[in-house]
Backbone as CSV, one residue per row, in Angstrom:
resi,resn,N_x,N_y,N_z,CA_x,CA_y,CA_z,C_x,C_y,C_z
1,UNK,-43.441,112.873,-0.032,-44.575,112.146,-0.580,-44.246,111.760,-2.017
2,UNK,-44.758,110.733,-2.330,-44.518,110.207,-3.474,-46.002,109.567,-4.037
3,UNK,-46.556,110.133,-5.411,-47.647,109.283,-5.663,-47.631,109.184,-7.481
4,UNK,-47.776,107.749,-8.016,-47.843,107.493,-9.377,-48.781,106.811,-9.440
5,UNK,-49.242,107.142,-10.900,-50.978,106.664,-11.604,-50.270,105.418,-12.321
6,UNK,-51.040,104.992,-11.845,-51.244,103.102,-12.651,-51.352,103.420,-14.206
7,UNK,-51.765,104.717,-14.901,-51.604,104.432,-16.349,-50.308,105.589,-16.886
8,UNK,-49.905,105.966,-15.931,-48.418,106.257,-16.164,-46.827,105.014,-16.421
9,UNK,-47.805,103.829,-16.087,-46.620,102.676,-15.892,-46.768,101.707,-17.110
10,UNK,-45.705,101.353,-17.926,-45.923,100.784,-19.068,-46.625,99.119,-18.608
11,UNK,-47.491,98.919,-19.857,-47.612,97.625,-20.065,-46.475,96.677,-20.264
12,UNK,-46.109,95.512,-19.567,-45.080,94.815,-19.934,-45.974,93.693,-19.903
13,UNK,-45.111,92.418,-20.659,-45.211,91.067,-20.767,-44.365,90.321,-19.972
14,UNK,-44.896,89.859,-18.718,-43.453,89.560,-17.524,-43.019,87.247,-18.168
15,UNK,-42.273,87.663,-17.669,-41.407,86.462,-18.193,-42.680,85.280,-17.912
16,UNK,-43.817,85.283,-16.983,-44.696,84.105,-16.871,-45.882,84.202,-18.067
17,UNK,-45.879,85.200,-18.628,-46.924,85.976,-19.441,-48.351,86.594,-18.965
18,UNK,-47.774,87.366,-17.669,-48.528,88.197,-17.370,-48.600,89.586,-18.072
19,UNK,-50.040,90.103,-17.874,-49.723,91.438,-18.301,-49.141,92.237,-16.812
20,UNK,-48.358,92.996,-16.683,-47.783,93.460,-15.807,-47.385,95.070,-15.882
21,UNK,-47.713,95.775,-14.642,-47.604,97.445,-14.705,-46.642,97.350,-13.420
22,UNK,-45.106,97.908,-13.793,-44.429,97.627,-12.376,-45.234,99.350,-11.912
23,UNK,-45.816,99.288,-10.689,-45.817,100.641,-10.352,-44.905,101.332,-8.935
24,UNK,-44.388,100.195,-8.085,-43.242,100.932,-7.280,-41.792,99.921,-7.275
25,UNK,-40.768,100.413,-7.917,-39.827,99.795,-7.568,-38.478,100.238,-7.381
26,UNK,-37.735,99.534,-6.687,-36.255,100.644,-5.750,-35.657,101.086,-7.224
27,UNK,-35.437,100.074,-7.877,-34.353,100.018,-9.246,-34.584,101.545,-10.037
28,UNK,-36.410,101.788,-10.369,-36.874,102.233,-10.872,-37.448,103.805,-10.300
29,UNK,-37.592,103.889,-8.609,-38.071,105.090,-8.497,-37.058,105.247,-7.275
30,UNK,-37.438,106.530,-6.885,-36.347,107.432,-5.738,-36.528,106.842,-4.394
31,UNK,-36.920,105.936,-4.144,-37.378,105.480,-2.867,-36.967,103.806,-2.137
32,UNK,-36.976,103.960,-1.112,-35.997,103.184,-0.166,-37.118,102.298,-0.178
33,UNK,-37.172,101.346,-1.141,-38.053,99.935,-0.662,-37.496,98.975,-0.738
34,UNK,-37.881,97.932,0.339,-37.506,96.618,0.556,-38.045,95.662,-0.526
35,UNK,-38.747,96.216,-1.410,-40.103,95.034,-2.145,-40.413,95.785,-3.322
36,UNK,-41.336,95.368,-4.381,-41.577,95.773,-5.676,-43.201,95.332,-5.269
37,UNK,-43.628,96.687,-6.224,-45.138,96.618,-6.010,-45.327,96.757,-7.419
38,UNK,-46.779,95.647,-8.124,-46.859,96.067,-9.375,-48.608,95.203,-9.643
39,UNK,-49.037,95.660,-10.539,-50.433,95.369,-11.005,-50.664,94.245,-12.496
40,UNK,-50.818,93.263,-12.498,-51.319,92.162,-13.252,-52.422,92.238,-13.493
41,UNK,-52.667,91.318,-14.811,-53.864,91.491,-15.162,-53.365,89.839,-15.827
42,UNK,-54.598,88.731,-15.743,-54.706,87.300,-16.847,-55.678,87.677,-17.418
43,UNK,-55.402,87.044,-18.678,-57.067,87.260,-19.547,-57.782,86.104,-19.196
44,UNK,-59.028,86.165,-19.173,-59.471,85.645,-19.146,-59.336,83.674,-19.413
45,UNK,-59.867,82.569,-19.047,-59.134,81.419,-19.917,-57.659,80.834,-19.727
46,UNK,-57.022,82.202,-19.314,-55.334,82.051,-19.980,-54.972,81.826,-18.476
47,UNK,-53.986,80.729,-18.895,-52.730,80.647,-17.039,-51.397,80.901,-17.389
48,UNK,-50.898,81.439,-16.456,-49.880,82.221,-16.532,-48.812,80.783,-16.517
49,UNK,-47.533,81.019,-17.413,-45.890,80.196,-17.081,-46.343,79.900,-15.589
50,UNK,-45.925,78.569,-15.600,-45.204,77.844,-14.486,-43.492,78.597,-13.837
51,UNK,-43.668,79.231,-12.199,-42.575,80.051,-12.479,-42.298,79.834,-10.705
52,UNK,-41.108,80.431,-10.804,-40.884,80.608,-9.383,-39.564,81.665,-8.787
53,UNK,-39.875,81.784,-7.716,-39.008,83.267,-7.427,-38.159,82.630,-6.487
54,UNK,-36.921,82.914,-5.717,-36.443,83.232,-4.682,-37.043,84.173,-3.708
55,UNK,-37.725,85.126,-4.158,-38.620,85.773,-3.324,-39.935,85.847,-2.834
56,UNK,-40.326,86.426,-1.310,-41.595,85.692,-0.958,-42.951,86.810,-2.239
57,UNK,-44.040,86.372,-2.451,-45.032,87.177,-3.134,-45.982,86.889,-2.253
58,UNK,-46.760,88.339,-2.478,-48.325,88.651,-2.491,-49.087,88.784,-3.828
59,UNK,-50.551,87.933,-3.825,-51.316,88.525,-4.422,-52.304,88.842,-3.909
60,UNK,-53.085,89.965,-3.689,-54.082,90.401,-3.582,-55.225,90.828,-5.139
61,UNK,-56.128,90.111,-4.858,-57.012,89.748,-6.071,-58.042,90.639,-5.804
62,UNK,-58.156,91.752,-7.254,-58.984,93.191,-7.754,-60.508,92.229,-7.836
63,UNK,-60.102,91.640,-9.232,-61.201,91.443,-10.061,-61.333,90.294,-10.239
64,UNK,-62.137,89.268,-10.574,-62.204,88.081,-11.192,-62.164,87.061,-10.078
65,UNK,-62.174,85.581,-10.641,-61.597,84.477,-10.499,-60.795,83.820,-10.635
66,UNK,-59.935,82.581,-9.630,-59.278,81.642,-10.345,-58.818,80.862,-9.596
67,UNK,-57.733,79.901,-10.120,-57.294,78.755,-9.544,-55.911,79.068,-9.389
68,UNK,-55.038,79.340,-7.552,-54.265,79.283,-7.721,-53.507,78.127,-7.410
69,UNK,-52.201,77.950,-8.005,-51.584,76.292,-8.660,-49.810,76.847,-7.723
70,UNK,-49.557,76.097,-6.547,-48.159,76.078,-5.525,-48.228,75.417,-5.277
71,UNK,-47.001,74.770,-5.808,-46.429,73.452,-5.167,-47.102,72.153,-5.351
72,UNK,-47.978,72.414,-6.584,-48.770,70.815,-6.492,-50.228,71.075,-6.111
73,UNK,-50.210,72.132,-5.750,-51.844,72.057,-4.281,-52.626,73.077,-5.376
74,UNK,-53.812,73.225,-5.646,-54.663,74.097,-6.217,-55.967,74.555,-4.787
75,UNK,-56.115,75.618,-5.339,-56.918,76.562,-4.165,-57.677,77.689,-5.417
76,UNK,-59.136,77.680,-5.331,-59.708,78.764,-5.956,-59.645,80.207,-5.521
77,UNK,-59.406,81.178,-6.306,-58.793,82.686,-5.550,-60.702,83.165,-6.346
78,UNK,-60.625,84.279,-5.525,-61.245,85.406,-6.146,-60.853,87.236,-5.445
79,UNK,-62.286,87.982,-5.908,-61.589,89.105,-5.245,-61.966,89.210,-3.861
80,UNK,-60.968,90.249,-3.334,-60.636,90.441,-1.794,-59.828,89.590,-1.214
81,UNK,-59.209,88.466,-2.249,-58.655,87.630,-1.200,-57.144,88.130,-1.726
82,UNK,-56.348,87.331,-0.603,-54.242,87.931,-0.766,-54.449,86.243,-0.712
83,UNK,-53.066,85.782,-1.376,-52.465,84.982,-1.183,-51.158,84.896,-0.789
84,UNK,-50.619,84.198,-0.077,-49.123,84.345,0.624,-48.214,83.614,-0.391
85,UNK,-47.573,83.493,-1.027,-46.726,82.526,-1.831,-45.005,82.295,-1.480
86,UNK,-44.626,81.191,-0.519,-43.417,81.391,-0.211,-42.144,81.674,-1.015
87,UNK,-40.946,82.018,-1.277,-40.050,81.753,-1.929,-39.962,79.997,-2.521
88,UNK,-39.128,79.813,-3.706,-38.705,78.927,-3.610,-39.984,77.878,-4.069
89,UNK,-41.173,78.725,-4.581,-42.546,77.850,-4.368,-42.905,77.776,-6.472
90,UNK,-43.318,76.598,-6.950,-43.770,76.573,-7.703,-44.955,76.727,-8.166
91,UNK,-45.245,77.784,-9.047,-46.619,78.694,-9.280,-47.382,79.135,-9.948
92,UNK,-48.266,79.164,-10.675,-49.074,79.825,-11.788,-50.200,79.914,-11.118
93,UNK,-50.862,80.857,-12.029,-51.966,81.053,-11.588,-53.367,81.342,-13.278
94,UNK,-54.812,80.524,-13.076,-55.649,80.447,-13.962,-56.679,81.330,-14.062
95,UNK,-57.291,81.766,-14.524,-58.411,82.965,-14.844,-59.729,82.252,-14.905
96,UNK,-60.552,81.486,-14.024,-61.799,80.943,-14.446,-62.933,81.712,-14.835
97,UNK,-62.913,83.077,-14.648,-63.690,83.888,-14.965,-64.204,84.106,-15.750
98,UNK,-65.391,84.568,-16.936,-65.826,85.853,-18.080,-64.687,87.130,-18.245
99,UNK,-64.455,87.472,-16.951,-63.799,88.468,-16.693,-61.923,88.427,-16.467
100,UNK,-61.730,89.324,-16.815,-59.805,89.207,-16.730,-59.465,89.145,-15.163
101,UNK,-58.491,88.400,-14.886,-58.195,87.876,-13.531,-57.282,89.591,-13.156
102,UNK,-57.528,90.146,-12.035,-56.789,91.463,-11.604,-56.011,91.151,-10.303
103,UNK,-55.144,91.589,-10.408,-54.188,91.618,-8.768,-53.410,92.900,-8.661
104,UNK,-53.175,92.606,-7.497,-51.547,93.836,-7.089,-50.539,92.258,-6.742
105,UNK,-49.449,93.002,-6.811,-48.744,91.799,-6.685,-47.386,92.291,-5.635
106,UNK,-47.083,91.937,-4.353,-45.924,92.562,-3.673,-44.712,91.381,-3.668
107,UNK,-43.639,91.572,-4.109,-42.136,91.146,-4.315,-41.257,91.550,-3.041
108,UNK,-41.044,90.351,-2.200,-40.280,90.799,-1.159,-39.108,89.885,-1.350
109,UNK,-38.112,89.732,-1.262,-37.144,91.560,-1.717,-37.804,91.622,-3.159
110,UNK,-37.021,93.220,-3.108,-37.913,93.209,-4.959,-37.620,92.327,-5.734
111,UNK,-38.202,92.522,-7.317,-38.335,91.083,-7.867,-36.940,91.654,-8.935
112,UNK,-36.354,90.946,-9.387,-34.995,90.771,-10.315,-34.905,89.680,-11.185
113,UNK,-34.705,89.566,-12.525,-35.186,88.958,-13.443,-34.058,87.676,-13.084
114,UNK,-32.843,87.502,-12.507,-31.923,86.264,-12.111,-32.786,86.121,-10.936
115,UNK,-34.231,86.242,-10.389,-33.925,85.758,-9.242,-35.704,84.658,-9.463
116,UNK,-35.914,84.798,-10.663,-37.113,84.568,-11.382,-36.437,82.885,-12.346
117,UNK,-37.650,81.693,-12.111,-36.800,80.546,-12.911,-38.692,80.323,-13.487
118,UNK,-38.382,80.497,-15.144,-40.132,80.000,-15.792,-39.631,78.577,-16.368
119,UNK,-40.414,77.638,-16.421,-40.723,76.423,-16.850,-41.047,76.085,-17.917
């Protein structure tokens, strides 16, 4: 068994300017994963770098609102909803909320900073 607290995981500033908590990743912990699991936060107002992965993402949305922006196409997110985001897909995402935009975010394969292109 393996279990870590979300405020055991540093705050980072990820290359799109998210706030970002990696909380499971192969590089980083003892465990055989295919994918990187980690927790975002937008402030409010603010949209994240224009960015894109080689790898496929999830977001699943905590808290808030917003507009998510792939490939050209805009779609309003809020909470309870996942979004699928293919590889290879151009992406940001906006905070229409009062409130700070929240997600989990899953990286399949995990995420690797050569495998990440911001705009």
């Amino acid at each position: 068994m393996f279990i870590k607290d979300l405020n055991d995981c540093p705050v980072i500033t990820a290359g799109d300017n998210t706030q970002l908590r990696v909380i499971l990743h192969p590089d980083q912990d003892p465990l055989k994963l295919s994918y990187s699991f980690s927790h975002a936060v937008v402030k409010s107002g603010e949209t994240t770098y224009e960015h894109l992965l080689t790898s496929s993402e999830v977001y699943y949305i905590l808290q808030g609102e917003g507009i998510m922006h792939i490939n050209n196409k805009d779609c309003p997110v809020k909470a309870q909803q996942a979004v699928f985001i293919p590889p290879e897909s151009r992406q940001c995402i906006t905070c229409t909320s009062q409130t700070d935009l929240v997600f989990l975010c899953i990286v399949d394969p995990p995420w690797k900073a050569e495998d990440e292109t911001v705009f």
